[in-house]
C-alpha positions, 0 to 999 in steps of 0.5 A, a space after each residue: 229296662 225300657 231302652 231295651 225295648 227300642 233294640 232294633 228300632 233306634 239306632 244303635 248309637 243312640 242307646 248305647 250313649 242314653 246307657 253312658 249318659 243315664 248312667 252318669 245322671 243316675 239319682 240326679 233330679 230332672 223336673 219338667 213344668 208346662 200348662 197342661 197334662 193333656 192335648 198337644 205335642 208337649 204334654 204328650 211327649 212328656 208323657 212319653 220322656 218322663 217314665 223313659 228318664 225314670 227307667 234310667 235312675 234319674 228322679 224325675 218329676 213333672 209338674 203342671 201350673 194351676 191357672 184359671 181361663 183368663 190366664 190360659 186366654 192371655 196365654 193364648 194371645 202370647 202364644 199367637 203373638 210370639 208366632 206373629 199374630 196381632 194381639 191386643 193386650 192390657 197392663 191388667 193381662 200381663 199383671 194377671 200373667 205376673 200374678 198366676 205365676 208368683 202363686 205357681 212359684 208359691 205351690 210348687 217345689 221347684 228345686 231340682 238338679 235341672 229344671 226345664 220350663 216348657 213354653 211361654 205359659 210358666 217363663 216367669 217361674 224363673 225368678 223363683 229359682 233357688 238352684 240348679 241348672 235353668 233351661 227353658 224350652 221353646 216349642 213354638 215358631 218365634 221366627 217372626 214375633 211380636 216385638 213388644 211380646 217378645 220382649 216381654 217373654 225374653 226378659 224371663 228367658 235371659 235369666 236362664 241357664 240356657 234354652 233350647 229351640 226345635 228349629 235354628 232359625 226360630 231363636 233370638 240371639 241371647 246372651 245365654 247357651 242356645 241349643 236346638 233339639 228336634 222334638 220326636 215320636 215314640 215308636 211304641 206309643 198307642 199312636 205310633 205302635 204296629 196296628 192290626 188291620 182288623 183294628 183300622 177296619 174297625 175304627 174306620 167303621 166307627 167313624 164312617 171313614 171308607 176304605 175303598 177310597 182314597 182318604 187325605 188325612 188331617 191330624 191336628 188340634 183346632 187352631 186357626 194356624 193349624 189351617 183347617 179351612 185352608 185344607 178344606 179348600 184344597 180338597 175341594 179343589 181334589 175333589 173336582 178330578 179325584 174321587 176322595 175323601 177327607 179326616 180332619 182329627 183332633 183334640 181339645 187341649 186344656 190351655 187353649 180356650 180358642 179350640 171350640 170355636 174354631 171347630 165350630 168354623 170348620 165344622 160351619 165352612 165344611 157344611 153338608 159333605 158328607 165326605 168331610 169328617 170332623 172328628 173331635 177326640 178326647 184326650 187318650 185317643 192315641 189308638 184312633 189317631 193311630 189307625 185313622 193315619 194308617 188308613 190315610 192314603 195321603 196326610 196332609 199338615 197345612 199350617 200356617 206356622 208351626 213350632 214342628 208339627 209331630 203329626 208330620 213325623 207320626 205320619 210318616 213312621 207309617 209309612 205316609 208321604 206327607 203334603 205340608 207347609 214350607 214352615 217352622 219345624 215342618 221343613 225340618 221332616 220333609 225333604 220335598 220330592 223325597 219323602 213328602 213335598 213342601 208347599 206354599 199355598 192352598 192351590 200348591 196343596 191340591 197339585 200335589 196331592 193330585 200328583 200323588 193319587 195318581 201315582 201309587 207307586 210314588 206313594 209308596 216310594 215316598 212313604 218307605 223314604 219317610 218311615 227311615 228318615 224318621 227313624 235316623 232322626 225323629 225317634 225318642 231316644 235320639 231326643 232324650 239323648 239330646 236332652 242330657 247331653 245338654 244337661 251334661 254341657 251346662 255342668 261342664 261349660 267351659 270344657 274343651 271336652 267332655 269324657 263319657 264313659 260307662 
């Protein structure tokens, strides 16, 4: 089975529960629906949840919304709304929001035992629901939303059975189960699994990326929350006493239609130096991701705002000391000073990776830290098991206790 695969990796206590729980879930349906099968966290780790659940007996399905680019724009506008950006909106967008939807609850079969509904793109499938147990998932920092559009949104999140959150502080009191789940990596992915270092070496030659300099690492789609600029300026502050380089990586996502023009931003702000790599990759790139981490000296996640922030944790599972913002999610993985430091500002950033380069030997303490701390905490099996432990809890509402037994 594949939970075999996870023995000493995961913990312990974690496989033998997902043992109990897939057992008592076995020929039981699970379907998962969000926007997008490729670029971003949530379509990668469905990629990763879906074949695990499959393994343990229970009929899963994932299905995606079919919508065209004037939807995945107004989403995009929701999305930064709901993180606190100010966006314009008309009565003809959330018409067309309300329209594409209706035509999605049409297509799909959206009958399941539990159903879980990822992000704001396909919340108002929720009035199609027939039976089964509701859950929407939240996958973003709605610590600080737009009034209005979050009023908007919740009015669909109040009619399900319950939704689950990355972070406490980013759900709004409802009246319905509210559970919080960290989201997680796959230790045996092709962007987190064991690289040989022949094959760093030869991804670092095809992207020109030296590996007898230190190299700060950012890995992330183009998104101006992401705050490629932002590192970009830190690194130029570096650069005046260290010698160093910098990766900014990622790829395209097919639900954010504002992805090349903010790649043309950094690519402008970033001009001729030479020492600056934009790499953009296409969806797949797990082995490039991969390496491109592990020959990083230093990984940098400067976000503005940010549901969590999986390239924190696959950072480091490898053994990376991670520099990131003090928000959303990423306070959630680093214990500043401890396994990476926390910072407020572009100057915060550049101290600190300053204090780093000048001292190996905290890197590497740093880096050996956060490799556990992931482990105790951010792997897929501990996610997967919070997952049907909820799904066991709704069943169950009401009990004093829940007996689980193989």
């Amino acid at each position: 089975m594949m939970i075999d695969k996870y023995k000493g990796i995961s913990p312990t206590a974690d496989l033998d529960l997902l043992r109990i729980l897939g057992a008592r879930f076995s020929g039981r349906s699970l379907l998962n629906v969000n926007s997008t099968r490729s670029g971003g966290g949530v379509a990668e780790l469905l990629g990763r949840i879906v074949p695990f659940l499959t393994d343990l007996g229970i009929d899963v399905r994932w299905e995606t919304i079919e919508a065209d680019n004037g939807f995945f724009g107004i989403t995009k506008k929701i999305h930064n709304a709901l993180q606190g950006g100010r966006e314009r909106f008309t009565h003809a967008m959330w018409d067309h929001y309300e329209e594409v939807n209706g035509k999605n609850a049409d297509a799909l079969a959206l009958d399941a035992d539990v159903v879980f509904i990822h992000g704001p793109q396909p919340a108002p499938l929720i009035k199609a629901k027939k039976s089964g147990k509701w859950i929407w998932r939240c996958h973003i920092d709605m610590s600080s939303p737009s009034r209005t559009v979050a009023r908007r949104i919740l009015k669909y999140v109040k009619k399900y059975d319950a939704s689950v959150f990355s972070v406490a502080q980013f759900a709004p009191p409802l009246a319905r189960p509210e559970f919080v789940v960290l989201p997680s990596i796959d230790p045996l992915s092709e962007k987190n699994r064991e690289l040989p270092a022949s094959d760093i070496s030869a991804i670092a030659g095809k992207f020109g990326i030296p590996m007898d300099r230190p190299v700060l690492v950012q890995v992330s789609r183009f998104d101006r929350f992401k705050d490629q600029l932002g590192v970009i300026k830190a690194y130029r502050l570096v650069k005046k006493y260290n010698d160093c380089c910098l990766v900014l990586a990622g790829s395209p996502a097919s639900d954010d239609p504002e992805g090349e023009k903010v790649l043309n931003e950094v690519r402008e702000f970033a001009g001729q130096d030479k020492d600056i790599k934009i790499l953009l990759l296409p969806p797949g790139s797990g082995t490039e991701i991969n390496a491109i981490q592990r020959l990083a000296t230093i990984v940098l996640q400067k976000s503005l705002k940010e549901g969590f922030g999986l390239t924190v944790s696959e950072a480091m599972w490898k053994g990376k000391p991670v520099i990131g913002s003090a928000v959303g999610g990423i306070t959630s993985q680093i214990i500043h000073g401890v396994n990476g430091f926390l910072v407020y500002s572009i100057e915060g950033a550049a101290l600190r990776a300053r204090q780093l380069l000048n001292n190996t030997r905290l890197i590497s303490e740093m880096g050996r830290g956060a490799r556990e701390h992931v482990r105790k905490n951010f792997l897929i099996t501990r996610q997967i098991r919070d997952y049907l432990a909820i799904w066991a809890a709704l069943e169950n509402r009401g009990a004093s206790e829940i007996q689980l037994a193989l």
